[in-house]
N, C-alpha and C positions, 0 to 999 in steps of 0.2 A: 504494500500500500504506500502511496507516494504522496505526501503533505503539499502545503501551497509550496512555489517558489519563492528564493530568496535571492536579492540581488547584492550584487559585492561585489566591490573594487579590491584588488591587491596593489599596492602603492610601490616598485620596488622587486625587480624579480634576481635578486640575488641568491644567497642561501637557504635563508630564510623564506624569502618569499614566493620563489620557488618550492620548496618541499612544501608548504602551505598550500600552491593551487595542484600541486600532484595528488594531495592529503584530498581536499574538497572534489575534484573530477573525479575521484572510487568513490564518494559518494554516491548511496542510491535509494534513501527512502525518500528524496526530495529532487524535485529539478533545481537547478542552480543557473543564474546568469553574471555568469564571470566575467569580469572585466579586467584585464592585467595590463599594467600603465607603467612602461617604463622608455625611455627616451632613448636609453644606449642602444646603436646600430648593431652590435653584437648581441642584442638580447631576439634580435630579428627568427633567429632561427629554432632559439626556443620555443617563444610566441606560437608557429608554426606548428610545432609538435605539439604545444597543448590545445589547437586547434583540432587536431586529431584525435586525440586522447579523448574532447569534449565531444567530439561527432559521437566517437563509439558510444558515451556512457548517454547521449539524448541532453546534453545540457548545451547551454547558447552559450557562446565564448567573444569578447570585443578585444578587443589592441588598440591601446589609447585613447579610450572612448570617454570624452568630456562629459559627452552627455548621460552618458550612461555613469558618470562618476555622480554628478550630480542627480542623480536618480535612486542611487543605490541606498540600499536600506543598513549595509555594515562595510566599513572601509577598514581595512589594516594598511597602517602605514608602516611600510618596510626599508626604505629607500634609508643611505646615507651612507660614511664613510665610515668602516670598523677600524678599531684603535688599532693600535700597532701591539705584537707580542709583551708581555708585561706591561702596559702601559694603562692607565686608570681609563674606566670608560667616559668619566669625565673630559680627557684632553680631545675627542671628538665633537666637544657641545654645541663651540660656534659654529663650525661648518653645518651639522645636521638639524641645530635649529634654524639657521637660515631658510637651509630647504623647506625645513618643514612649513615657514611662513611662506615661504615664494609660491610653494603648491597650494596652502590650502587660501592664502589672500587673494588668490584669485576664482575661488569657486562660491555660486550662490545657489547650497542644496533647495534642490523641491521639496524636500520633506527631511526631519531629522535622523538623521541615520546615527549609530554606534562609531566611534571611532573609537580604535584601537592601535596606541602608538606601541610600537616594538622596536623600533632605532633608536640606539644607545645615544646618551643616555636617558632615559623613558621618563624617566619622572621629573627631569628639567623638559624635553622635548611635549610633554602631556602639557605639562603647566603652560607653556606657550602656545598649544595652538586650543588648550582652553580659554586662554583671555582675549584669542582672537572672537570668540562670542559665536561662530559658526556653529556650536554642537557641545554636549559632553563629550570627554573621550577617557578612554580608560586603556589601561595598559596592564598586562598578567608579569607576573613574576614566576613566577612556580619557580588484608591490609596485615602485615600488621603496624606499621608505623602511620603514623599521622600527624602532621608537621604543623606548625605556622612560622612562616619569616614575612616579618613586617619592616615599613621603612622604607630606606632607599635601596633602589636596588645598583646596590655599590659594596665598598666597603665600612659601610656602617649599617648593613642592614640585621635586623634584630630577631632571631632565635625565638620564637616564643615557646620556654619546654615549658612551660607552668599550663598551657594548654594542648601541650601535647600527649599524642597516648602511644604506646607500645602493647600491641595485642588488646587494644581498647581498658589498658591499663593507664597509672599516670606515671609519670617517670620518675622514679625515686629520689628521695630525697637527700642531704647528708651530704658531708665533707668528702667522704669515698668516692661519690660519684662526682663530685666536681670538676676533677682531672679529665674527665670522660666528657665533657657538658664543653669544656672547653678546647679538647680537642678536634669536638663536633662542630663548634663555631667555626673553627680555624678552617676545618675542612669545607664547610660551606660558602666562606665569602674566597675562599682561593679555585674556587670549584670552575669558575670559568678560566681561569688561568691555567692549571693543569689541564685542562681540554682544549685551551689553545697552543700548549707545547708541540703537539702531534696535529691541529686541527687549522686552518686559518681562522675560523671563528664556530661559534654555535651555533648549531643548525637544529638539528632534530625535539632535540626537547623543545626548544621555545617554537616550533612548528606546532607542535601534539598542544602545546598548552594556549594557541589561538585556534587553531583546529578546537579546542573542546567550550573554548567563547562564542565561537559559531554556533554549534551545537546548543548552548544554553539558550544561547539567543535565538535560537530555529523553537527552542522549547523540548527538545528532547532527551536532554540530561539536565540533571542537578547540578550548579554550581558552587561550591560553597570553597572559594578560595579568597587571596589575598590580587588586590588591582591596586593600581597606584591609581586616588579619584583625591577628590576636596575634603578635608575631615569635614564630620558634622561637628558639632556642638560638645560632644564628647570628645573626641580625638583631637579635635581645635584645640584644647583644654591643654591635654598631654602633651600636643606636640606644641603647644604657646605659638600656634600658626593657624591664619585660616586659609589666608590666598596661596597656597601650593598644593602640591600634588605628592601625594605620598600614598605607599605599598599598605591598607588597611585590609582586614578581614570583609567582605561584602558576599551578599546572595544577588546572584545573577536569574534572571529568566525572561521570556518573553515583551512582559510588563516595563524594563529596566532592570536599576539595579541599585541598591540596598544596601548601607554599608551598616555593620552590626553595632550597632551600640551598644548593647549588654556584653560584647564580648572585653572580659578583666584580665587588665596584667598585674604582674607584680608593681612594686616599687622600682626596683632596681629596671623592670623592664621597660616601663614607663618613663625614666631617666635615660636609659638609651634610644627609644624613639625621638624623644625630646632633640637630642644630640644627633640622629640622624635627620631631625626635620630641618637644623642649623644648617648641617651640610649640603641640603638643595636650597636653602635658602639664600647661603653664599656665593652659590653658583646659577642664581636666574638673571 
């Protein structure tokens, strides 16, 4: 059984934004009208093949279609230039917020669509082409474990174990396991850097984790992850910011999206979101 269609630009067909329309054309309980926008003469022959790809699966496919950007109901924005090996995802900012303003100052949506920024860095990048006033937009970070990291998504982004579960357990408590707590920190904000040792950048995961913002947003899965959006009233609070964008706990689905306010940190972890809100704040 096949739902309505949904329409979507991919902004950007690098890496990322590539695995992302590969991701969305195997789709099949829905038609989809893709639209993939990217200006480099070498993306010409990609373009191509996912024209093909689209034939087969019955879904409509454009190449630089304004019009159809301005139509569409969810845009990922992909496009920009990856930092260099070791280098902060930060030293990217000004080139890719530029673009990001150049592209979206010149479009006037028919109706409000999702944007969903993923070019580094996301939560200075979110923040600017939200105060361009065109749309909300949001941006993903990403049993038996179940995680939250809030914040930026950089090197200050914040762990939350006080809501995390292990086999829908909570994670112990205690000086013993501290070593361990902190090991795990270490290992998560170096986690794109060890993947760029061997990799030019990340691909896959941050594909699956827009790949499943579609998905919420089509309404066929649950969402219950962390976006970089606007605190509310609560999270304003914590982080002593209202005007930025920052990695919060939120429910996604059809309707929009929702960011939790009942969801509690600690103290300590409440202090380091704080200190991660500084750090996009210094950098808008």
């Amino acid at each position: 059984m096949k739902f309505a269609a949904v329409n979507v630009s991919i902004i950007g067909l690098g890496r990322v934004g590539s695995s992302l329309a590969a991701r969305m054309l195997a789709e099949e309980s829905r038609d989809i009208s893709l639209n993939l926008m990217d200006t480099d003469p070498m993306i010409e022959g990609a373009q191509m093949e996912f024209q093909h790809a689209a034939a087969l699966g019955g879904h409509a496919l454009t190449a630089n279609g304004r019009q159809e950007l301005s139509q569409a109901d969810l845009v990922f924005f992909c496009a920009g230039k990856v930092s260099r090996r070791g280098a902060s995802r930060l030293s990217v900012r000004k080139m890719n917020v530029d673009l990001a303003l150049e592209i979206f100052r010149g479009i006037r949506f028919k109706k409000q669509p999702m944007i969903v920024a993923i070019s580094n860095p996301v939560d200075i990048v979110t923040h600017h082409i939200r105060k361009l006033g065109v749309t909300d937009e949001y941006e993903t970070h990403g049993e038996p474990v179940k995680a939250w990291v809030l914040g930026e998504h950089g090197n200050s982004m914040v762990p939350v174990y006080s809501q995390s579960l292990v086999s829908g357990n909570p994670l112990p408590a205690g000086k013993r396991y501290r070593h361990k707590l902190e090991r795990c920190t270490h290992l998560l904000r170096t986690s794109a850097t060890r993947i760029r040792m061997t990799q030019p950048a990340t691909r896959w995961g941050v594909s699956e984790c827009a790949f499943r913002i579609y998905k919420a947003f089509a309404g066929d899965v649950d969402f219950h992850f962390p976006l970089s959006v606007k605190p509310d009233l609560h999270f304003a609070k914590i982080c002593r910011a209202k005007e930025i964008s920052i990695g919060l706990p939120v429910k996604l689905d059809p309707d929009g999206i929702k960011v939790n306010g009942n969801f509690q940190l600690t103290l300590d972890e409440s202090e380091l979101l704080s200190a991660s809100a500084r750090v996009i704040q210094r950098n808008l």
